[in-house]
PLY file of the C-alpha trace (Angstrom):
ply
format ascii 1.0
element vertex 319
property float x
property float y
property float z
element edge 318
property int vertex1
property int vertex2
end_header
410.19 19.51 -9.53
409.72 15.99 -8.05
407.37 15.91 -5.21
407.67 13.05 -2.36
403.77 11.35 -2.38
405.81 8.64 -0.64
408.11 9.69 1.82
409.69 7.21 3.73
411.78 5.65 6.19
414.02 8.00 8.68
413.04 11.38 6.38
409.55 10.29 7.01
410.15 9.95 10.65
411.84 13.67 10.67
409.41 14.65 9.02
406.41 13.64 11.52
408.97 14.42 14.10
409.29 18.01 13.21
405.68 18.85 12.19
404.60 17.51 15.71
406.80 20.05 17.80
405.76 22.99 15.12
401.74 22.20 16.27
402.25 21.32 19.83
405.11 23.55 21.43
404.82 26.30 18.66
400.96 26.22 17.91
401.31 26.22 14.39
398.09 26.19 12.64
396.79 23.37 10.37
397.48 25.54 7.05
400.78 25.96 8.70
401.80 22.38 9.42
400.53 21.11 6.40
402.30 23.99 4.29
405.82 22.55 6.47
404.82 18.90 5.06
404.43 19.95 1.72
407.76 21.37 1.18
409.79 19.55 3.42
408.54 16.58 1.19
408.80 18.09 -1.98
412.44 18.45 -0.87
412.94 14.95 -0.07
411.17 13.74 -3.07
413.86 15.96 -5.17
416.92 14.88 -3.25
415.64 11.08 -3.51
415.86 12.06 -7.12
419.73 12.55 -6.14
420.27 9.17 -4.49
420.22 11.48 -1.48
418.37 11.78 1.86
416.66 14.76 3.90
417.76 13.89 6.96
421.86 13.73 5.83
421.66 15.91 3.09
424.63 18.56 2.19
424.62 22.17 1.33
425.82 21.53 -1.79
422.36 19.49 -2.05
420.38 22.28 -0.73
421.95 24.67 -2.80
421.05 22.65 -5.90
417.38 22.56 -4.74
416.83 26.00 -4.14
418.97 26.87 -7.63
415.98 24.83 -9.12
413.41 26.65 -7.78
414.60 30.19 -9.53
415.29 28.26 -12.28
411.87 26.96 -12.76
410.64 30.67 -11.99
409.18 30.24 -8.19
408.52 33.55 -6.94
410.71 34.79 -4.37
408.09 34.51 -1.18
407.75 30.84 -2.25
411.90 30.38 -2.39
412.19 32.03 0.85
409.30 30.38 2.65
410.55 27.19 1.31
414.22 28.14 2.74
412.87 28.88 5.80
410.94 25.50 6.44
414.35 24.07 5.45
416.21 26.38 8.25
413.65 25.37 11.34
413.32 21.27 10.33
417.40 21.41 10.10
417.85 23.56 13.22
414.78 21.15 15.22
417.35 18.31 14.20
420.43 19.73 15.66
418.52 20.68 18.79
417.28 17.21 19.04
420.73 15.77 18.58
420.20 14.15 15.08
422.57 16.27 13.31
425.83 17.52 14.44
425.65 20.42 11.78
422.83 22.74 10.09
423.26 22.46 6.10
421.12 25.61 5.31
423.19 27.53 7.53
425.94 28.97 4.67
422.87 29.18 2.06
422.09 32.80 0.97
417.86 33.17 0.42
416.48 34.97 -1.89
416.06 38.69 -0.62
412.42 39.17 -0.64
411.49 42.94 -0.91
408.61 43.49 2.04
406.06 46.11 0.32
405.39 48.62 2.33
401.52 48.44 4.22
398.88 50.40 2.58
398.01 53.26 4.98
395.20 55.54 5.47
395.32 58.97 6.65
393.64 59.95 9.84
391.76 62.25 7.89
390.04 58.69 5.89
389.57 57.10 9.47
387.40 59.77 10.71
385.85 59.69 7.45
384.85 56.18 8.43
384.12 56.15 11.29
381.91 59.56 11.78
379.85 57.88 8.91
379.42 54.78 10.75
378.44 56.80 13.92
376.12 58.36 11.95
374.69 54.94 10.89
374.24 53.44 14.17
372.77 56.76 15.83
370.20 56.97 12.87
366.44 56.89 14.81
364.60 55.86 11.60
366.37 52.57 10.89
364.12 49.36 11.97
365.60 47.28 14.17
367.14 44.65 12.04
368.83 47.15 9.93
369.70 49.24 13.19
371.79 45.98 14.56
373.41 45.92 10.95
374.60 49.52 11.61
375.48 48.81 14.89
377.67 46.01 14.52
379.74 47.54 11.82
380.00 50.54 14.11
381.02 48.64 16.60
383.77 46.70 14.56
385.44 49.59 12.85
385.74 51.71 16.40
387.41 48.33 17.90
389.13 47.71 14.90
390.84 50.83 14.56
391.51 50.75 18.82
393.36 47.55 19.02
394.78 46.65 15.72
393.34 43.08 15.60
393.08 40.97 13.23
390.63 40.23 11.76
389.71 36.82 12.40
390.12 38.13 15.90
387.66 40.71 16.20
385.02 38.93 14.51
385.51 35.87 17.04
385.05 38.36 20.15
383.13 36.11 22.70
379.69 37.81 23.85
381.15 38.66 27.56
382.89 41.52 26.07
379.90 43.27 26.36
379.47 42.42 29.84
383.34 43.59 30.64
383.90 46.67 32.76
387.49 46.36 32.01
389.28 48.58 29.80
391.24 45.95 28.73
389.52 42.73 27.08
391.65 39.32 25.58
391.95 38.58 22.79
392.68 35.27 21.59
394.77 35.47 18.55
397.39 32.78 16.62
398.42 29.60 18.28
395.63 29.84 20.61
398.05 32.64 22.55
395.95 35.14 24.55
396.81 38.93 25.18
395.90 42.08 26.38
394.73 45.15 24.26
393.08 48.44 25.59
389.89 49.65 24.54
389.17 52.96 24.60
386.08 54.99 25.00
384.66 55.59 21.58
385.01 51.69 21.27
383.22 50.75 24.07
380.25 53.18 23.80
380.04 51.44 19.90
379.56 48.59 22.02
377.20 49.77 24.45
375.28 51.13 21.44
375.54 47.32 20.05
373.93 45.85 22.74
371.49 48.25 23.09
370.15 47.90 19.32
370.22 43.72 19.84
368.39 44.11 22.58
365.44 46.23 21.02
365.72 43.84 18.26
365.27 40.77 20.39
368.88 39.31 19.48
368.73 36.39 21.94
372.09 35.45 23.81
374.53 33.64 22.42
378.78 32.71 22.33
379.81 35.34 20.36
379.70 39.23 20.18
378.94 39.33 16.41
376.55 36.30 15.75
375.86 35.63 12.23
374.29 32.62 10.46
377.19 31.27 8.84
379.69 27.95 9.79
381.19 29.35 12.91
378.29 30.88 13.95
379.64 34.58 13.94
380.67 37.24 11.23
382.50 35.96 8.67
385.72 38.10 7.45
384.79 38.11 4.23
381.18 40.10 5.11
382.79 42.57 7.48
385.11 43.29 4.58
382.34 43.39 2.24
380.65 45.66 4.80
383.91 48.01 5.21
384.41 48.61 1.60
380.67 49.83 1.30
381.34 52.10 3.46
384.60 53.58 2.54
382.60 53.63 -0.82
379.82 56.16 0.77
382.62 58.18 2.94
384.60 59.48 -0.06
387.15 56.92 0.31
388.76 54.53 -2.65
387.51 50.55 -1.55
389.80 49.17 -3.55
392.10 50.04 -1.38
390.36 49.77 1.72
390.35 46.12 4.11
390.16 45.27 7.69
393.87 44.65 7.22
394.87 48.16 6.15
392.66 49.34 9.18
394.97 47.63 11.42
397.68 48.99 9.56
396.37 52.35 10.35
396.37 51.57 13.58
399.99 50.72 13.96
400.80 53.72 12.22
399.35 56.54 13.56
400.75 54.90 17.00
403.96 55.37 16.12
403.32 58.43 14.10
402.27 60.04 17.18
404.89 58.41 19.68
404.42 55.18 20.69
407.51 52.59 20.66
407.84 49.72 18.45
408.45 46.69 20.96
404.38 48.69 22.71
402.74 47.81 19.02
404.09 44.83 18.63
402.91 43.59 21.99
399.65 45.23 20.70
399.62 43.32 17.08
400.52 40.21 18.59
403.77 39.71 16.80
406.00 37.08 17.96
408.70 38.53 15.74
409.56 42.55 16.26
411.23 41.77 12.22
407.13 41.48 11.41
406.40 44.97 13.59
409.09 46.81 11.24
407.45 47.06 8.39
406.56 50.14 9.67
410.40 51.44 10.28
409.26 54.05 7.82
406.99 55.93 10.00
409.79 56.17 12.93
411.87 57.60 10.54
409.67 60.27 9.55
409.40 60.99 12.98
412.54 61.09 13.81
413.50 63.44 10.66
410.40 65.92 11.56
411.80 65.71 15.14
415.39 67.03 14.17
413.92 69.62 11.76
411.63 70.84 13.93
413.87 71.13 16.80
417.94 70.60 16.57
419.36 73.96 16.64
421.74 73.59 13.15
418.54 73.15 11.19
417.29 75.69 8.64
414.21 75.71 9.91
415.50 76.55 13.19
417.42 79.32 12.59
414.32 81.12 10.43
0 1
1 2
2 3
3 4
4 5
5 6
6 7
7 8
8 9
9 10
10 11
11 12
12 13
13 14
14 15
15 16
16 17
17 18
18 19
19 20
20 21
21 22
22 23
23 24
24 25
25 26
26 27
27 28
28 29
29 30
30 31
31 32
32 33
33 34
34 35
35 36
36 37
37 38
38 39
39 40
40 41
41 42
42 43
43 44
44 45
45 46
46 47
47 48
48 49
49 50
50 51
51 52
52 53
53 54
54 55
55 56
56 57
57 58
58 59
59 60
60 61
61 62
62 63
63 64
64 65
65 66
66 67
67 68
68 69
69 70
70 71
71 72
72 73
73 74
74 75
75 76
76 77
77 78
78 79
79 80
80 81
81 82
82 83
83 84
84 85
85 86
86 87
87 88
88 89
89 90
90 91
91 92
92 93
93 94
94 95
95 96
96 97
97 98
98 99
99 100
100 101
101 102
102 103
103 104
104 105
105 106
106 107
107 108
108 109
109 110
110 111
111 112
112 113
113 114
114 115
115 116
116 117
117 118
118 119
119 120
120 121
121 122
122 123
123 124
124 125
125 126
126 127
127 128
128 129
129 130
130 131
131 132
132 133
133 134
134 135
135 136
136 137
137 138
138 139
139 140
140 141
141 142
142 143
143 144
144 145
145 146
146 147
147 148
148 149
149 150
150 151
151 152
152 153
153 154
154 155
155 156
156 157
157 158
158 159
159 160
160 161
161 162
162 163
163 164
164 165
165 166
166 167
167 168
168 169
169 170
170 171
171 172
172 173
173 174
174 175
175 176
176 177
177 178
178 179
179 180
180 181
181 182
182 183
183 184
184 185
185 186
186 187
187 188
188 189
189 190
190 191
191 192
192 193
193 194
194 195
195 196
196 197
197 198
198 199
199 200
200 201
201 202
202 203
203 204
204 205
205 206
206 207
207 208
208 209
209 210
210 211
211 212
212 213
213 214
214 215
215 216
216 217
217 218
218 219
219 220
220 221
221 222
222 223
223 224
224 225
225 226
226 227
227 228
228 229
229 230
230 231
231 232
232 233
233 234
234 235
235 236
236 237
237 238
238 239
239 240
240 241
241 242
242 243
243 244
244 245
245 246
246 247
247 248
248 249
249 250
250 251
251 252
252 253
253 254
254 255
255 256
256 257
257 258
258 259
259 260
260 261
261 262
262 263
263 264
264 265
265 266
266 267
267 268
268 269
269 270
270 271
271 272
272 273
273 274
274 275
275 276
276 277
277 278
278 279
279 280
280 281
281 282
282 283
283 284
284 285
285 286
286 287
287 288
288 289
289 290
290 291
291 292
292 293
293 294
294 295
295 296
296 297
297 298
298 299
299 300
300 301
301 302
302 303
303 304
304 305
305 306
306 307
307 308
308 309
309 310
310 311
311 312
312 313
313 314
314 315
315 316
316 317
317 318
């Protein structure tokens, strides 16, 4: 497919136009904005191709580019993704009054099939965690190796309590420790803060952090989990090293086993137990509740336990 390296004139102009209000009013990340450029280019390169332009292009067009895509066998995350750039640069030029119409509006995207999360059972996050508890509480470790134990401790229990991500738990400033709250922020995409809870277990992990830094001599610093590495703190990639050895040692499969599925778990077993969907998305940091239902399935198991355990008509009711 024809790529633009040389986009120019008014496409250009939407182009930079577009990508600017994605970063500044939407804080899209860098990965983001450049992913936008790439495809909104690799558009205009193959309408160019067409005697055509981005910025007046027809559905017909469209509809030819995306029918090029499955024919050259994109996968049907990359068609949709693509489609959607499409759909936000078209309806950012409407808004802005430089189209009176939206071209990808009749196109049909592909229908991407959204796998269901890997989850583990509350039985495997005990598992974990009692073994890291274990770890951290363990008198004979020397103090380097007690911090180590600590720390991972300290990011499963928070982990599993407020369903961050990832690159936000391991970016948790140092005054966390100092907090009182029961509520810290947490700084997650876009550079947009929020609320989550912490609850007990989680915060005596972190008392127990502090307290094995301190024996160790772990001077101050920025961040709650400082490592020597780029950024200065734990790296994602080591606290999922980290989480698989122990899922390894607690009877539980690490291949299947990531800080992501842990936050998974997390959304889960809320809503297995009763908690709404708009309450974890708010808690997840979704901007979209369509992210949050992934886990539709677990309501509806809920909801069919709910009426089998307790509508009157049911068999199990009338045993």
């Amino acid at each position: 497919m024809s790529t633009a390296g040389a986009v120019a004139g008014r496409d250009a102009a939407d182009i930079e136009s577009f990508l600017e209000m994605m970063a500044v009013e939407r804080g899209a990340a860098e990965n983001t904005v450049a992913a936008y450029r790439r495809d909104l280019e690799d558009v205009a390169g193959f309408l160019s191709g067409r005697g055509a332009t981005l910025h007046e292009a027809s559905t017909d067009a469209l509809r030819a580019y995306v029918a090029r895509m499955a024919a050259r066998g994109f996968a049907e995350s990359s068609r949709s993704r693509r489609l959607s750039a499409l759909r936000q640069f078209y309806r950012f030029l409407f808004t802005e009054g430089g189209r009176r119409d939206d071209p990808t509006g009749p196109i049909e995207g592909a229908r991407k099939k959204r796998p269901l999360p890997k989850i583990m059972s509350e039985d495997e996050v005990d598992a974990l965690l009692d073994l890291a508890a274990a770890d951290a509480a363990d008198p004979a470790l020397a103090p380097g190796k007690a911090v180590r134990a600590a720390r991972l401790h300290a990011l499963v229990e928070l982990l599993y309590a407020t369903g961050m991500r990832v690159s936000e738990l391991v970016s948790l400033p140092r005054s966390v420790l100092r907090s009182k709250n029961r509520m810290i922020v947490v700084r997650g995409k876009g550079d947009k803060e929020r609320m989550v809870p912490v609850g007990e277990a989680a915060r005596e992990a972190l008392q127990l952090l502090a307290d094995a830094m301190r024996v160790a001599g772990v001077g101050e610093g920025p961040w709650l989990f400082p490592a020597l590495s780029e950024s200065g703190h734990l790296t994602r990639q080591a606290f999922a090293r980290d989480l698989k050895a122990l899922a390894a040692r607690a009877g539980v499969p690490a291949a299947r086993i990531s800080p992501h599925v842990l936050r998974h778990a997390f959304a889960s077993h809320l809503l297995k137990h009763g908690a709404d969907l708009r309450s974890v998305q708010e808690l997840l940091g979704h901007a979209d509740i369509s992210t949050t239902q992934i886990y539709t399935h677990v309501l509806e198991e809920r909801l069919i336990r709910l009426v089998t355990d307790h509508h009157p008509l049911s068999a199990e009711s009338r045993d």
